[in-house]
PDB file of N, CA, C and O in Angstrom:
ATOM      1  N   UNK A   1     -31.546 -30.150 -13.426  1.00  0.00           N
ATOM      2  CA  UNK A   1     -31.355 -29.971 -12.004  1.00  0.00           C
ATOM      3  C   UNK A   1     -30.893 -28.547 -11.695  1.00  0.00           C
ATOM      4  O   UNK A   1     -31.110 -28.093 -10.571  1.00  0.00           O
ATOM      5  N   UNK A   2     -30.226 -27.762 -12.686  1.00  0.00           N
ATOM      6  CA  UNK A   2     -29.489 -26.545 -12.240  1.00  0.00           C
ATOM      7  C   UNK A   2     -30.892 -25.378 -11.804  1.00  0.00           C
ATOM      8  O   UNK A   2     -30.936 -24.390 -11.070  1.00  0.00           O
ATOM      9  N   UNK A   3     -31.843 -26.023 -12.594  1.00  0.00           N
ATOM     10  CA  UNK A   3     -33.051 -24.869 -12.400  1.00  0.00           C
ATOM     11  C   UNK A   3     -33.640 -24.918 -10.745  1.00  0.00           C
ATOM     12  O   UNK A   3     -34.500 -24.257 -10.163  1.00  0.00           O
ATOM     13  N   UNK A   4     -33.125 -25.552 -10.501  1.00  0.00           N
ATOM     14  CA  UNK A   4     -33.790 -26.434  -8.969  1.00  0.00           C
ATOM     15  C   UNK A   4     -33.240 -25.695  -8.146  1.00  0.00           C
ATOM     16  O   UNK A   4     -33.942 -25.618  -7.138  1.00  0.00           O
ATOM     17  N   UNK A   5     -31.537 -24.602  -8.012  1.00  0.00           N
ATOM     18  CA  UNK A   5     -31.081 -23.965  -7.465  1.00  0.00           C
ATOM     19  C   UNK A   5     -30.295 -22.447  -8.052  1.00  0.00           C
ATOM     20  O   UNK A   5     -29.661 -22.070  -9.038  1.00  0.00           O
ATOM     21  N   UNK A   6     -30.762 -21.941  -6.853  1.00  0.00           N
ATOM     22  CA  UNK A   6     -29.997 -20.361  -7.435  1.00  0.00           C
ATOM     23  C   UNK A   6     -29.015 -19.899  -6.431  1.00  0.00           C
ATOM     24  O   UNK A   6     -29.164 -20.093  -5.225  1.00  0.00           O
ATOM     25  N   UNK A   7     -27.863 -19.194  -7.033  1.00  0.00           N
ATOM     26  CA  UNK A   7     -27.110 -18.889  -6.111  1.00  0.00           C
ATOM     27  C   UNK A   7     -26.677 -17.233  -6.418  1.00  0.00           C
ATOM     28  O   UNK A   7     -26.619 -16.772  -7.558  1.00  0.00           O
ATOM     29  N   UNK A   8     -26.418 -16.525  -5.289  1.00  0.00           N
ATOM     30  CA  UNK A   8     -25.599 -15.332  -5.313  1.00  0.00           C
ATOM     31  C   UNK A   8     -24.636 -14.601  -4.826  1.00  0.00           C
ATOM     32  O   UNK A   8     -24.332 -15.340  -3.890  1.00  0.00           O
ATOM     33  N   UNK A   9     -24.121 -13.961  -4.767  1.00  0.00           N
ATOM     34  CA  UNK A   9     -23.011 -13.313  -3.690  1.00  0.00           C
ATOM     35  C   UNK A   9     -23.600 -12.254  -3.300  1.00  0.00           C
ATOM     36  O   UNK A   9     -24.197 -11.403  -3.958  1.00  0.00           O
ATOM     37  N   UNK A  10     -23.290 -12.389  -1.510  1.00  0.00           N
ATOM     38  CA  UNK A  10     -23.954 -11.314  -0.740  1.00  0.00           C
ATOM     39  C   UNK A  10     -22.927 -10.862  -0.216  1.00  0.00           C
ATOM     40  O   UNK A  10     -22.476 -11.651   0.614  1.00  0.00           O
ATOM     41  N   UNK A  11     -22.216  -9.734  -0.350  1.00  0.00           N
ATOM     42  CA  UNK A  11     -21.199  -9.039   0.720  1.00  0.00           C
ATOM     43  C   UNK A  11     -19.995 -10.298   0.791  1.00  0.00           C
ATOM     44  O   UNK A  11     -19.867 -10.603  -0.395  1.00  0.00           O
ATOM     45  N   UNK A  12     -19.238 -11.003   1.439  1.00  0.00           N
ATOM     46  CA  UNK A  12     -18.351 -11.311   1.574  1.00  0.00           C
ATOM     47  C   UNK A  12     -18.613 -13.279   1.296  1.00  0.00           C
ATOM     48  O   UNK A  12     -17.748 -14.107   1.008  1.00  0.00           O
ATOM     49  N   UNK A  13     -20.218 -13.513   1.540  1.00  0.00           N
ATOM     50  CA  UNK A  13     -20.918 -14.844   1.304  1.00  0.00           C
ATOM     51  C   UNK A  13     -21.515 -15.206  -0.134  1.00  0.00           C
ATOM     52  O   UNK A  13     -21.955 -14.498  -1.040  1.00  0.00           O
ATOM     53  N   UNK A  14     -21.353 -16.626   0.016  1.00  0.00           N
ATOM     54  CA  UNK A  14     -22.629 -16.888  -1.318  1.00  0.00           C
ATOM     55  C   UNK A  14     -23.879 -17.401  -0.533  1.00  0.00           C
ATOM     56  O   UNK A  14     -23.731 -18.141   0.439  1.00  0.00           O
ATOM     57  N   UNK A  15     -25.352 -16.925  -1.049  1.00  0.00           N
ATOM     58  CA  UNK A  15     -26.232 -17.525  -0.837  1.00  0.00           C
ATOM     59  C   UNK A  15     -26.260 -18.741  -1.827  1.00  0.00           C
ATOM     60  O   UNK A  15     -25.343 -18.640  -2.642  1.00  0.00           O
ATOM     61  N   UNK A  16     -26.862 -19.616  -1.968  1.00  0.00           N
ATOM     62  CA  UNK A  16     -27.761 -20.979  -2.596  1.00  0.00           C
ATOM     63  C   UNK A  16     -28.969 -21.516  -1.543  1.00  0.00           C
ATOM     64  O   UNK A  16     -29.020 -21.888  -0.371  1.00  0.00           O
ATOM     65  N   UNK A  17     -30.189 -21.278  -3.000  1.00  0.00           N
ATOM     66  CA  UNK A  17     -31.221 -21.457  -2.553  1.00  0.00           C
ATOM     67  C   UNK A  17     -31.380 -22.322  -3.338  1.00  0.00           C
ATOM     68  O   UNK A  17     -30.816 -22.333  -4.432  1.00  0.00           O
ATOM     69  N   UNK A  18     -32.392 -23.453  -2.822  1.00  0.00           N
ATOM     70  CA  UNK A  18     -33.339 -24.584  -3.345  1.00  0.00           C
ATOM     71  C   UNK A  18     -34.377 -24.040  -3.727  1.00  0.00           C
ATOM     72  O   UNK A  18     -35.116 -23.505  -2.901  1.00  0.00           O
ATOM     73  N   UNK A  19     -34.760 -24.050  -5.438  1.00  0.00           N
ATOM     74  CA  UNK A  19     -36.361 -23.422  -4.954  1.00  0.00           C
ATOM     75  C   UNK A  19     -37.367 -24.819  -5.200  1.00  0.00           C
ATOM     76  O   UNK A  19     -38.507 -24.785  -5.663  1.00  0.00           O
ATOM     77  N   UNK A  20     -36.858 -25.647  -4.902  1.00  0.00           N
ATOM     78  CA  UNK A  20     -38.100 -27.000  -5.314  1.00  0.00           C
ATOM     79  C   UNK A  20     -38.157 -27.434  -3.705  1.00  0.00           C
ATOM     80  O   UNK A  20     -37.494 -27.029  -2.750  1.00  0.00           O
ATOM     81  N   UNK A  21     -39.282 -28.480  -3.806  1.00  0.00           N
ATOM     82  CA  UNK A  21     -39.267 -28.860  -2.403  1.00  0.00           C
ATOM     83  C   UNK A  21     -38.112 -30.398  -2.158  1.00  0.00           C
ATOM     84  O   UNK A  21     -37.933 -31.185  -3.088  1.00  0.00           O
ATOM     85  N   UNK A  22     -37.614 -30.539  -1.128  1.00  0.00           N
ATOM     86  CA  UNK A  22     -37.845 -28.851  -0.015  1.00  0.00           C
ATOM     87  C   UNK A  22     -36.782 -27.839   0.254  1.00  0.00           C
ATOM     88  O   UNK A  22     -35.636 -28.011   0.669  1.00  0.00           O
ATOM     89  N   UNK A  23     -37.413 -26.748  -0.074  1.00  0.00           N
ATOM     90  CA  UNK A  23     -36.566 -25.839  -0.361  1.00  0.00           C
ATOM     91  C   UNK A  23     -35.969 -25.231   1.128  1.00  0.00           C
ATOM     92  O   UNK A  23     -36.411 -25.234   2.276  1.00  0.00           O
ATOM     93  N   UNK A  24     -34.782 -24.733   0.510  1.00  0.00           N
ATOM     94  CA  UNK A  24     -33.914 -24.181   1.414  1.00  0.00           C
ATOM     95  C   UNK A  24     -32.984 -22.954   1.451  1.00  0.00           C
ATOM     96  O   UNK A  24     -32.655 -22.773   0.279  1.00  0.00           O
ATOM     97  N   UNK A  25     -32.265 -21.809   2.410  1.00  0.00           N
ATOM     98  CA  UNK A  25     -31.452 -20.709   1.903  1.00  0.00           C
ATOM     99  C   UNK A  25     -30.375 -21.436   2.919  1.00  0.00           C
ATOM    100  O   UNK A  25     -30.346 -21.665   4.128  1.00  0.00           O
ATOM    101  N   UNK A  26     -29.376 -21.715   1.629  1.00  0.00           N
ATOM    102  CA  UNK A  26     -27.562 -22.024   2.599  1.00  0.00           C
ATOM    103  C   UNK A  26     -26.635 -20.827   2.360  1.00  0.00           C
ATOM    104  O   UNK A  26     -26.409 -20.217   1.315  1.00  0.00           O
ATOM    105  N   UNK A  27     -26.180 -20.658   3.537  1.00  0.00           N
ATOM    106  CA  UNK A  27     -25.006 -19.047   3.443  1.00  0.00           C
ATOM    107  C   UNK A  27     -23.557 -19.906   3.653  1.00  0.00           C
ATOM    108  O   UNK A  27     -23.404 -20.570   4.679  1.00  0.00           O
ATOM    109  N   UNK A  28     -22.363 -19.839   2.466  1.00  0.00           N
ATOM    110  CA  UNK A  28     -21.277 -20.411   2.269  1.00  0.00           C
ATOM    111  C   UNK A  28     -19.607 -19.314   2.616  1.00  0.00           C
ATOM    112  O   UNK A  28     -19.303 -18.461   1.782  1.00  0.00           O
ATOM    113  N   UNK A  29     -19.289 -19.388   3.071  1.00  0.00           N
ATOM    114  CA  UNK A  29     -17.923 -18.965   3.003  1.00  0.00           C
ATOM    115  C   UNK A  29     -16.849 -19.711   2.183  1.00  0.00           C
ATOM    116  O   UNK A  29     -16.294 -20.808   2.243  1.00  0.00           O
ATOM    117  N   UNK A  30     -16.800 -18.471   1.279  1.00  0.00           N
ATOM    118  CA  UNK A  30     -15.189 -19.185  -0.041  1.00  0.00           C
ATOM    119  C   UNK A  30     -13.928 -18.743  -0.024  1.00  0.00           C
ATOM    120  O   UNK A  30     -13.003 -18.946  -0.811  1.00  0.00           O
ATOM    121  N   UNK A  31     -14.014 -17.908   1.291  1.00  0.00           N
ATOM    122  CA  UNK A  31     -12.737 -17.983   2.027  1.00  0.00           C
ATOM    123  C   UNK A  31     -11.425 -18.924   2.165  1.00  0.00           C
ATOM    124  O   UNK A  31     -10.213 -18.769   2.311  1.00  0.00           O
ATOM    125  N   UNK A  32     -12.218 -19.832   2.056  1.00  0.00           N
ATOM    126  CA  UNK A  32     -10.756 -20.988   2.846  1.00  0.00           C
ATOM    127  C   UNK A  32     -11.168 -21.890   1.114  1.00  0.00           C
ATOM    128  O   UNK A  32     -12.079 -21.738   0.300  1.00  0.00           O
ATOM    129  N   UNK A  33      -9.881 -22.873   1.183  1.00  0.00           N
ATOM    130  CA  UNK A  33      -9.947 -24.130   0.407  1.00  0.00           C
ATOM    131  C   UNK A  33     -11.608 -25.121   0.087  1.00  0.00           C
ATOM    132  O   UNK A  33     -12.138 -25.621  -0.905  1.00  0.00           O
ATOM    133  N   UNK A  34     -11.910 -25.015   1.407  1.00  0.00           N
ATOM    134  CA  UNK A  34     -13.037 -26.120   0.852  1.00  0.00           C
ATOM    135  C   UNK A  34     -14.031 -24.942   1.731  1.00  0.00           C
ATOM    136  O   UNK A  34     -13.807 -24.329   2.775  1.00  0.00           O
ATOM    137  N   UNK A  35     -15.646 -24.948   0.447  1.00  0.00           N
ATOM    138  CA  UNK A  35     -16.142 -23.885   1.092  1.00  0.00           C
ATOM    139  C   UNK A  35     -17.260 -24.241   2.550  1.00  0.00           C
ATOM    140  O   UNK A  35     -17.976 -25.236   2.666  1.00  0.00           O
ATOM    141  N   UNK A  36     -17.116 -23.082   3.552  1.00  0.00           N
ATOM    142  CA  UNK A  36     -17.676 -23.617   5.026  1.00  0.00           C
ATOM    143  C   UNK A  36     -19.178 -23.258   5.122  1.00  0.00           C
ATOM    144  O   UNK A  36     -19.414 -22.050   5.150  1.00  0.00           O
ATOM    145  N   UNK A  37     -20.146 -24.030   5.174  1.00  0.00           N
ATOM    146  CA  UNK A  37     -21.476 -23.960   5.210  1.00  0.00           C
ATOM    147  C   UNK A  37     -21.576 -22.901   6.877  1.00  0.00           C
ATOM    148  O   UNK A  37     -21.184 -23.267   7.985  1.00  0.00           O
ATOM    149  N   UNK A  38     -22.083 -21.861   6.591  1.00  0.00           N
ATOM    150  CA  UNK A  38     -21.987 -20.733   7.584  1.00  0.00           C
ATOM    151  C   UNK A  38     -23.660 -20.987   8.270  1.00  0.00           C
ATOM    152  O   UNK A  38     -23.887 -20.941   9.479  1.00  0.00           O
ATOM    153  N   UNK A  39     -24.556 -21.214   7.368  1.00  0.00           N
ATOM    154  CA  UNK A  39     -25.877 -21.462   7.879  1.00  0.00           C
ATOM    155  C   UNK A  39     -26.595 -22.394   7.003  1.00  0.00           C
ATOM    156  O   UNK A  39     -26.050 -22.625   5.924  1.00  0.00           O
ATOM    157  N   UNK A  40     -27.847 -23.047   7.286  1.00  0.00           N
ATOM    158  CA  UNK A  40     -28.965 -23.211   6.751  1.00  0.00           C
ATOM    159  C   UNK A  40     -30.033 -23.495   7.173  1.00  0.00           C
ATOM    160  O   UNK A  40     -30.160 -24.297   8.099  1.00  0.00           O
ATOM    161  N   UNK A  41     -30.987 -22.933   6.623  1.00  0.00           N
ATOM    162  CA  UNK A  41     -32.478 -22.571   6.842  1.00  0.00           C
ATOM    163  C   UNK A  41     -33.585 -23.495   5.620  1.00  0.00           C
ATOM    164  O   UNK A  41     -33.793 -23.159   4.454  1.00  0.00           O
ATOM    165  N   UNK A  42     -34.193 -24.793   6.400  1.00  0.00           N
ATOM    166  CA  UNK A  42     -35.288 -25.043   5.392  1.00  0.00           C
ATOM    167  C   UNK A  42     -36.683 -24.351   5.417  1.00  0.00           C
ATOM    168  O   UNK A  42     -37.320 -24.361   6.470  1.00  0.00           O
ATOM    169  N   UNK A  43     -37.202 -23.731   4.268  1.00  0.00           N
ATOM    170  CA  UNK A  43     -38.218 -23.567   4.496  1.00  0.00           C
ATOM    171  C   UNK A  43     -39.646 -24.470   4.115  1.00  0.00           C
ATOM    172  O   UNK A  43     -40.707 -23.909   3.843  1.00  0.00           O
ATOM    173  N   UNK A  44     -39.536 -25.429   4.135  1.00  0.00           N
ATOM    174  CA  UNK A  44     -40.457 -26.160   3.987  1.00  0.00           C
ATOM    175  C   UNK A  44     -40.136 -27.319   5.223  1.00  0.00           C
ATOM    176  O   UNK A  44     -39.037 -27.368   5.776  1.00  0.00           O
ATOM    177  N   UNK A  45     -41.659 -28.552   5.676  1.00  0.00           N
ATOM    178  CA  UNK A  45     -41.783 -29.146   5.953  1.00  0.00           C
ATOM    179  C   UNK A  45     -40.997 -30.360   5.639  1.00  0.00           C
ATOM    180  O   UNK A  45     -41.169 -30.892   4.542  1.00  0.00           O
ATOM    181  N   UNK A  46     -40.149 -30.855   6.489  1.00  0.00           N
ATOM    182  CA  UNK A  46     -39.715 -32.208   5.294  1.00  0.00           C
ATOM    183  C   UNK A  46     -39.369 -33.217   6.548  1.00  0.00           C
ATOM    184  O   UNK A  46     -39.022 -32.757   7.636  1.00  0.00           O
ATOM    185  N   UNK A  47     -39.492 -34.618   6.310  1.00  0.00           N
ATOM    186  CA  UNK A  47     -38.574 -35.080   7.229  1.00  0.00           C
ATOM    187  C   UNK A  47     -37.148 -35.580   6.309  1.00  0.00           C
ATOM    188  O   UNK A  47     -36.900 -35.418   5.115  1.00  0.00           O
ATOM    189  N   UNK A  48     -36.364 -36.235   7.380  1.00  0.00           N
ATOM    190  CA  UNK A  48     -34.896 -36.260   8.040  1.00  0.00           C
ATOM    191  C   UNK A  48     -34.554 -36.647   6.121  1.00  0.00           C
ATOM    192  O   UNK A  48     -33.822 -35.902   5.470  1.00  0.00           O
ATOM    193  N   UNK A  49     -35.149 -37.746   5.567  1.00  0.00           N
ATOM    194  CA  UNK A  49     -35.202 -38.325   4.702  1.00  0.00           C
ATOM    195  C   UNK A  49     -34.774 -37.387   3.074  1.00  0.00           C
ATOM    196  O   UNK A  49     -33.837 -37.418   2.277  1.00  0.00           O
ATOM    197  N   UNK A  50     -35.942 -36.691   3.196  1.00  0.00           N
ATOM    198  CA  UNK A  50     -36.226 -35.771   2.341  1.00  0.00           C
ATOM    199  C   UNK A  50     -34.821 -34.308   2.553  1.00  0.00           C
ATOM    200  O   UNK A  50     -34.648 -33.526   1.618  1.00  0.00           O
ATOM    201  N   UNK A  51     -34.231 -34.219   3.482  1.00  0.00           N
ATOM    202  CA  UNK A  51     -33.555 -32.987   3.942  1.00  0.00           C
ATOM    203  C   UNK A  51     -32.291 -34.133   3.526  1.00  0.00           C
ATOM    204  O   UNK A  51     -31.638 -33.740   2.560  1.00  0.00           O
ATOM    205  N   UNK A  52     -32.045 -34.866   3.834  1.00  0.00           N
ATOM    206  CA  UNK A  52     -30.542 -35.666   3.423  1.00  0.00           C
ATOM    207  C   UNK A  52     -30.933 -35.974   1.642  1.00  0.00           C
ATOM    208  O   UNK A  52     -29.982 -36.647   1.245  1.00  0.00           O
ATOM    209  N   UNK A  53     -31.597 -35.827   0.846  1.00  0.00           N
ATOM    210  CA  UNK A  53     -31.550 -35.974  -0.105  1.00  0.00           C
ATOM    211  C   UNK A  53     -31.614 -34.449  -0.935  1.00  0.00           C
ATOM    212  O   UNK A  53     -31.216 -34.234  -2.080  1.00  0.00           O
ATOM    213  N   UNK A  54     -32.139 -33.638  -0.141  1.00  0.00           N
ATOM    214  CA  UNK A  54     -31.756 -31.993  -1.123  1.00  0.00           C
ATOM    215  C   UNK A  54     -30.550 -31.902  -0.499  1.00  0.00           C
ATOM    216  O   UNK A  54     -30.019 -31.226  -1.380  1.00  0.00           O
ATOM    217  N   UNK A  55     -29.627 -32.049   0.371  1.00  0.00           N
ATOM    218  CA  UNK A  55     -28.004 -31.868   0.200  1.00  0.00           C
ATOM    219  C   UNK A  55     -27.596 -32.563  -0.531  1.00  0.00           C
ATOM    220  O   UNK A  55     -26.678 -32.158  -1.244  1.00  0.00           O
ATOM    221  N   UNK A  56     -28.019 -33.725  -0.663  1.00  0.00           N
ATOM    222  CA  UNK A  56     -27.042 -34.599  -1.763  1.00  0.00           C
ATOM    223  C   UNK A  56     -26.768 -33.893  -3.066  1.00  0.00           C
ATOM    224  O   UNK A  56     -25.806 -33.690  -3.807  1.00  0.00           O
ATOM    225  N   UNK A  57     -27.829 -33.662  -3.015  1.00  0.00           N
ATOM    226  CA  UNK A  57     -28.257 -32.573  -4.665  1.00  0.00           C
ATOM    227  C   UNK A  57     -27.620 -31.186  -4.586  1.00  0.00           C
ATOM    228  O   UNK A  57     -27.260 -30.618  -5.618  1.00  0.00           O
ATOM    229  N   UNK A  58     -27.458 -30.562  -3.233  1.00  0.00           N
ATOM    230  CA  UNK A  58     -27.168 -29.959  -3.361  1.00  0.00           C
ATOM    231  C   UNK A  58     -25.187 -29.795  -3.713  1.00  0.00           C
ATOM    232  O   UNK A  58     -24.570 -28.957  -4.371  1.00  0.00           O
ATOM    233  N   UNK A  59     -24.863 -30.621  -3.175  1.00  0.00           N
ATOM    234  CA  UNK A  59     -23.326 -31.192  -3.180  1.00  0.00           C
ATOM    235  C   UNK A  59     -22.693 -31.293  -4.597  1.00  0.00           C
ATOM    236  O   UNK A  59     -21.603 -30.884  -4.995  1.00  0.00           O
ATOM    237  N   UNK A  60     -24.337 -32.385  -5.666  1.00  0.00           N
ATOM    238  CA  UNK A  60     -24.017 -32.626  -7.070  1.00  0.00           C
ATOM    239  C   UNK A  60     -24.158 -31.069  -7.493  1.00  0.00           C
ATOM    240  O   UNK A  60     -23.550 -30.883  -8.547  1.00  0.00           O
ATOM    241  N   UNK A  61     -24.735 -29.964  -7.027  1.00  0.00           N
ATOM    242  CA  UNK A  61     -25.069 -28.644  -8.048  1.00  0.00           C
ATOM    243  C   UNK A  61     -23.951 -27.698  -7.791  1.00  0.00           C
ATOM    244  O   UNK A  61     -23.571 -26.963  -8.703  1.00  0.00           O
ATOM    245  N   UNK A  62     -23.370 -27.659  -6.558  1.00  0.00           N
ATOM    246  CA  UNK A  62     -22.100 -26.977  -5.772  1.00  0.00           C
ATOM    247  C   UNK A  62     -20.768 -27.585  -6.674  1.00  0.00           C
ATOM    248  O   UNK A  62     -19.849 -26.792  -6.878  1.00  0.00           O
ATOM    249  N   UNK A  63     -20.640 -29.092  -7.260  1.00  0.00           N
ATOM    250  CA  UNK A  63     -19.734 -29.558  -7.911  1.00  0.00           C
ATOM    251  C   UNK A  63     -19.518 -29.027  -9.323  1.00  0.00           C
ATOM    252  O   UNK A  63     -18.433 -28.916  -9.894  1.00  0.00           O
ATOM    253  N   UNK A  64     -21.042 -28.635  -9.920  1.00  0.00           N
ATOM    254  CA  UNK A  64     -21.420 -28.034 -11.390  1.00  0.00           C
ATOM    255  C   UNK A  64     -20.537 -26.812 -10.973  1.00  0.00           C
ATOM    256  O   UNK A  64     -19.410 -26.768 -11.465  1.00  0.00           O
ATOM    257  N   UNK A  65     -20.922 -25.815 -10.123  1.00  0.00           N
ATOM    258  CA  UNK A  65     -20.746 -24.869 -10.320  1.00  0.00           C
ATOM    259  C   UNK A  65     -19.399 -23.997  -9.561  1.00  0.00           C
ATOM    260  O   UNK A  65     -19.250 -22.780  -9.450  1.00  0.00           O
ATOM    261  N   UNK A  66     -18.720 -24.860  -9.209  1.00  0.00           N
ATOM    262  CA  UNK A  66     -17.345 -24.777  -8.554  1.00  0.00           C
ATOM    263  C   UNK A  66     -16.710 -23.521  -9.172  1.00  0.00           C
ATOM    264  O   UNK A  66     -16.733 -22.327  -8.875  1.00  0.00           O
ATOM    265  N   UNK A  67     -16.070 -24.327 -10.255  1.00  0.00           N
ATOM    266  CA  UNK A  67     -15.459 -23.016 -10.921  1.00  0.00           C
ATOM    267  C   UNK A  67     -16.195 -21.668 -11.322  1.00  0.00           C
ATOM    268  O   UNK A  67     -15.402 -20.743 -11.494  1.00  0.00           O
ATOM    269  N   UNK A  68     -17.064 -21.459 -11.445  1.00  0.00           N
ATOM    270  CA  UNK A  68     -17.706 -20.161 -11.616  1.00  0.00           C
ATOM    271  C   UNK A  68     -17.357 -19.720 -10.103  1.00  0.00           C
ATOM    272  O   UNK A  68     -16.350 -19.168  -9.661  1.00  0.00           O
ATOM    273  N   UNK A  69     -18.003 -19.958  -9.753  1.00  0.00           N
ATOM    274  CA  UNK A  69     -17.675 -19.021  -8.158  1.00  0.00           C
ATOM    275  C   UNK A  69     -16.523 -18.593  -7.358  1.00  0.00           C
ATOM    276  O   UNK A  69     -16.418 -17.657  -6.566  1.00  0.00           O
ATOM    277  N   UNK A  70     -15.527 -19.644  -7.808  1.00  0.00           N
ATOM    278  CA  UNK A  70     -13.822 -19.532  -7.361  1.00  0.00           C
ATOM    279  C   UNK A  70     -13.557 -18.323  -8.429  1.00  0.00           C
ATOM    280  O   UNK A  70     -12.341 -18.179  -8.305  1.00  0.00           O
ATOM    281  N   UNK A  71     -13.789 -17.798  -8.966  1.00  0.00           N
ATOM    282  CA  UNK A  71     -13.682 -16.606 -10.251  1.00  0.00           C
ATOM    283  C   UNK A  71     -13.345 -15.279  -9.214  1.00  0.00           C
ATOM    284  O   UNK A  71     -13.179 -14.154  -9.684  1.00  0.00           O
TER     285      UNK A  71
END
């Protein structure tokens, strides 16, 4: 699953992107205690269905990678 998303630090944000379908770019603030979803953008077609199941995933890949990013 980790291949399914990439993440980076942009200036003061992290990006995480989905690159499977359906893919998506989320901009995070790790500012505060729990981090604040600042945007997101799907770029693919999906319905409601399909978009509540790449957050889920995305939630399980954000949990993997917690501690790296609090660094």
């Amino acid at each position: 699953m980790n291949d399914d998303f990439s993440y980076k630090k942009e200036g003061e944000f992290y990006i995480l992107q989905k690159n499977t379908f359906p893919r998506f770019k989320a901009t995070f603030d790790y500012k505060t205690p729990l981090p604040e979803l600042i945007d997101i953008e799907f770029s693919d077609d999906s319905d409601a269905k399909d978009m509540a199941r790449a957050l889920s995933e995305m939630d399980t890949y954000m949990k993997s990678i917690r501690k790296t990013i609090r660094k």
